[in-house]
C-alpha positions as CSV (number, residue, x, y, z in Angstrom):
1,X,-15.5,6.9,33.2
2,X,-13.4,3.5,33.0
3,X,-16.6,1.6,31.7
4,X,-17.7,4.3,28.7
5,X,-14.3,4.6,27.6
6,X,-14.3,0.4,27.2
7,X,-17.7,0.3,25.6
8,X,-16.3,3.4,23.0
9,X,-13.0,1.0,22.5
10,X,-14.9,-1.5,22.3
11,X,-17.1,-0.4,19.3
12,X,-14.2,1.7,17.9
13,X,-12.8,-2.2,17.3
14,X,-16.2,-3.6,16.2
15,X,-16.3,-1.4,13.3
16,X,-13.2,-1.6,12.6
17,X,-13.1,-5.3,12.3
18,X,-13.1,-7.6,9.0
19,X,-15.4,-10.0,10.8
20,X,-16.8,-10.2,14.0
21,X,-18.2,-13.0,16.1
22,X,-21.0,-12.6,17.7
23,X,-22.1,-15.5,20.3
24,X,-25.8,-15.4,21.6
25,X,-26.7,-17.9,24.3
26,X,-30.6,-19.3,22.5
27,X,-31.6,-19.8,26.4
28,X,-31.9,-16.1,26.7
29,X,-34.6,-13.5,25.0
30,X,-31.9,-10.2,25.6
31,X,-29.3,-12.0,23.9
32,X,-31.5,-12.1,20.2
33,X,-31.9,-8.2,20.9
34,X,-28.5,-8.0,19.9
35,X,-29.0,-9.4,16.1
36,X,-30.6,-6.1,15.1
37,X,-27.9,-4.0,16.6
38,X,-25.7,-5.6,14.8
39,X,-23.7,-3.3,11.7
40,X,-20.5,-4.4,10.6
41,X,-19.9,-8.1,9.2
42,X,-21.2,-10.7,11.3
43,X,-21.3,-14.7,12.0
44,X,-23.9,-15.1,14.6
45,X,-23.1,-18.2,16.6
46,X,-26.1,-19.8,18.4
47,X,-24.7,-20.9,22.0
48,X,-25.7,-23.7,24.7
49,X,-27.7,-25.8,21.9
50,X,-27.8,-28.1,24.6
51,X,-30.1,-26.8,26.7
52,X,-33.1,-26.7,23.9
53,X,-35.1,-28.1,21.5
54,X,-33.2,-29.5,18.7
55,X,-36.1,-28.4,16.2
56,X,-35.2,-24.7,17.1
57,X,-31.9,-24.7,14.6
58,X,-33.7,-24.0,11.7
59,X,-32.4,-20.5,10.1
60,X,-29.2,-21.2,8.0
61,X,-27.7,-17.9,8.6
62,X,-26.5,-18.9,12.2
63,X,-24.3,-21.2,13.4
64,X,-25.8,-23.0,16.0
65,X,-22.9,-25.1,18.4
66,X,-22.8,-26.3,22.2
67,X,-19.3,-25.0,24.0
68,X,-20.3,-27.5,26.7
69,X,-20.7,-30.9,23.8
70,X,-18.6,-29.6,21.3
71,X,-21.7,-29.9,18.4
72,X,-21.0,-27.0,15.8
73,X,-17.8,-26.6,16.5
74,X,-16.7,-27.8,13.0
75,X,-19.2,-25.9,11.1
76,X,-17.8,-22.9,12.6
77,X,-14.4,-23.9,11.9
78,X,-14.8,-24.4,8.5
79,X,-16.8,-21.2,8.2
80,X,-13.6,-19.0,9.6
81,X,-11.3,-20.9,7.1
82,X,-13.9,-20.2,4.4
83,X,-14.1,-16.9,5.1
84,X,-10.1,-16.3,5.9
85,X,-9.7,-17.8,2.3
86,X,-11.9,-16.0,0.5
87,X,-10.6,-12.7,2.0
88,X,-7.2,-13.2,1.4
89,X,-8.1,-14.2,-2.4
90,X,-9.4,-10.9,-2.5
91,X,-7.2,-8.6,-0.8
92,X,-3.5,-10.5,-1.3
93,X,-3.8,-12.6,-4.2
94,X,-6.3,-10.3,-7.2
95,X,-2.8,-8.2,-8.0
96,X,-0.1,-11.3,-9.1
97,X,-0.3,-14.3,-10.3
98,X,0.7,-17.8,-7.9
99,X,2.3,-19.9,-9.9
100,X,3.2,-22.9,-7.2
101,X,1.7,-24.0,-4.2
102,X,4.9,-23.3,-2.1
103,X,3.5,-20.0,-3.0
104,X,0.5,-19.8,-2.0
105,X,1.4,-21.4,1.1
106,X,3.9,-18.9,1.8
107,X,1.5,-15.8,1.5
108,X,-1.3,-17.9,3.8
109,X,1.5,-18.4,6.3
110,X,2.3,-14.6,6.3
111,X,-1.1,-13.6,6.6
112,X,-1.6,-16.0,9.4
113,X,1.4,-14.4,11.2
114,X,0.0,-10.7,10.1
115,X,-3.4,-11.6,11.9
116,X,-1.7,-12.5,14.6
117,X,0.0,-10.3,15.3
118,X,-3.1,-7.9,14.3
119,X,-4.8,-9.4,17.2
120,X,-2.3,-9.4,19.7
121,X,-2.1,-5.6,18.9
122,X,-5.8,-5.5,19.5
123,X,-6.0,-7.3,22.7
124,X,-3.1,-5.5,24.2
125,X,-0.3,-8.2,24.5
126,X,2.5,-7.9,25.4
127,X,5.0,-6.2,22.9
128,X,7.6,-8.9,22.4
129,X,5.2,-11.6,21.1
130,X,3.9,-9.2,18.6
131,X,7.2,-8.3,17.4
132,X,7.9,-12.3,17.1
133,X,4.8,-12.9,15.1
134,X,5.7,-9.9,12.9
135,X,9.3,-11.3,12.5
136,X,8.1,-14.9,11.6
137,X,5.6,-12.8,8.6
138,X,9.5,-11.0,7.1
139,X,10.8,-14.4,7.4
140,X,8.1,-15.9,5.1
141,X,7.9,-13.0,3.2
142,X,12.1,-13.6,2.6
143,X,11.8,-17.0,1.9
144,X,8.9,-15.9,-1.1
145,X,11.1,-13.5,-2.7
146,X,14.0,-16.0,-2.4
147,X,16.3,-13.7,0.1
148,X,16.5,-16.9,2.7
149,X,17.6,-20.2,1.3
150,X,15.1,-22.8,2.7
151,X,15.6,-26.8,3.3
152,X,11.9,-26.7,2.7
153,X,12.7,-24.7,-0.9
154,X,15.1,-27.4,-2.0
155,X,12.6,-30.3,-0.5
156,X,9.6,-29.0,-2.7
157,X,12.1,-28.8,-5.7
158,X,13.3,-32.3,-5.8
159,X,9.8,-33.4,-4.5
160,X,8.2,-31.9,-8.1
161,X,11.7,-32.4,-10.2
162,X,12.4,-35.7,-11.9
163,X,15.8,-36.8,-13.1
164,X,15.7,-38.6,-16.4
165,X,15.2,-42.7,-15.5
């Protein structure tokens, strides 16, 4: 009874997701079963590219990396940030207008704190560290709409403000 109500939580959170990772080990047939199951959005990550034939990382729409060498690592990286980006310019920043960098870095921070907190909720941690990451968002969220006077605020200003010479 314990394992069906994982596998129904489990797929309750997969559809639920905004992205989900999905790591197939290339030195095992089952594992490519799994790319046709697949429904919700997907990066399919290519595992243990060590152990084969270099020639067999042809299809772009994978990333293909080695947990054991590091190789691919990067690419993923950049992939995550690329998509993280590209969601947040769709879901935060389409209804105002950024008009500074301190901005922008402000609502990135937030939403880095929100996801975090978004997955500890998901992965069941413990409460306090999910209230602190949701306490760090209202802090960054205060110092955006200027209720929390910042030393970083005042830096940025005389870092951009010059005094007549």
């Amino acid at each position: 009874i314990a394992e069906h109500e994982g596998i129904r939580r489990t797929h309750d959170a997969i559809r639920r997701a905004d992205l989900n990772l999905v790591i197939h080990d290339v030195t095992s047939p089952d594992s490519f079963n799994m790319l046709e199951k697949a429904t919700a959005p997907c990066i399919h990550i290519m595992n243990k590219t060590d152990l084969v034939d270099q020639s067999l990382k042809y299809d772009k729409k994978y990333i293909y990396l080695s947990a054991l060498t590091g190789e691919g690592v990067e690419a993923l990286k950049q992939l995550l940030c690329d998509r993280y980006d590209c969601y947040l310019q769709q879901n935060v920043f389409h209804d105002f207008t950024i008009v500074s960098e301190r901005q922008r870095s402000l609502l990135t921070y937030v939403g880095m704190r929100i996801e975090r907190a978004r997955e500890c909720i998901r992965v069941h941690t413990m409460e306090d560290l999910i209230a602190q990451e949701l306490k760090l968002a209202r802090d960054g969220l205060q110092e955006f709409i200027g209720e929390v006077s910042s030393e970083t605020v005042l830096s940025e200003v005389f870092r951009t403000f010059c005094i007549g010479k």
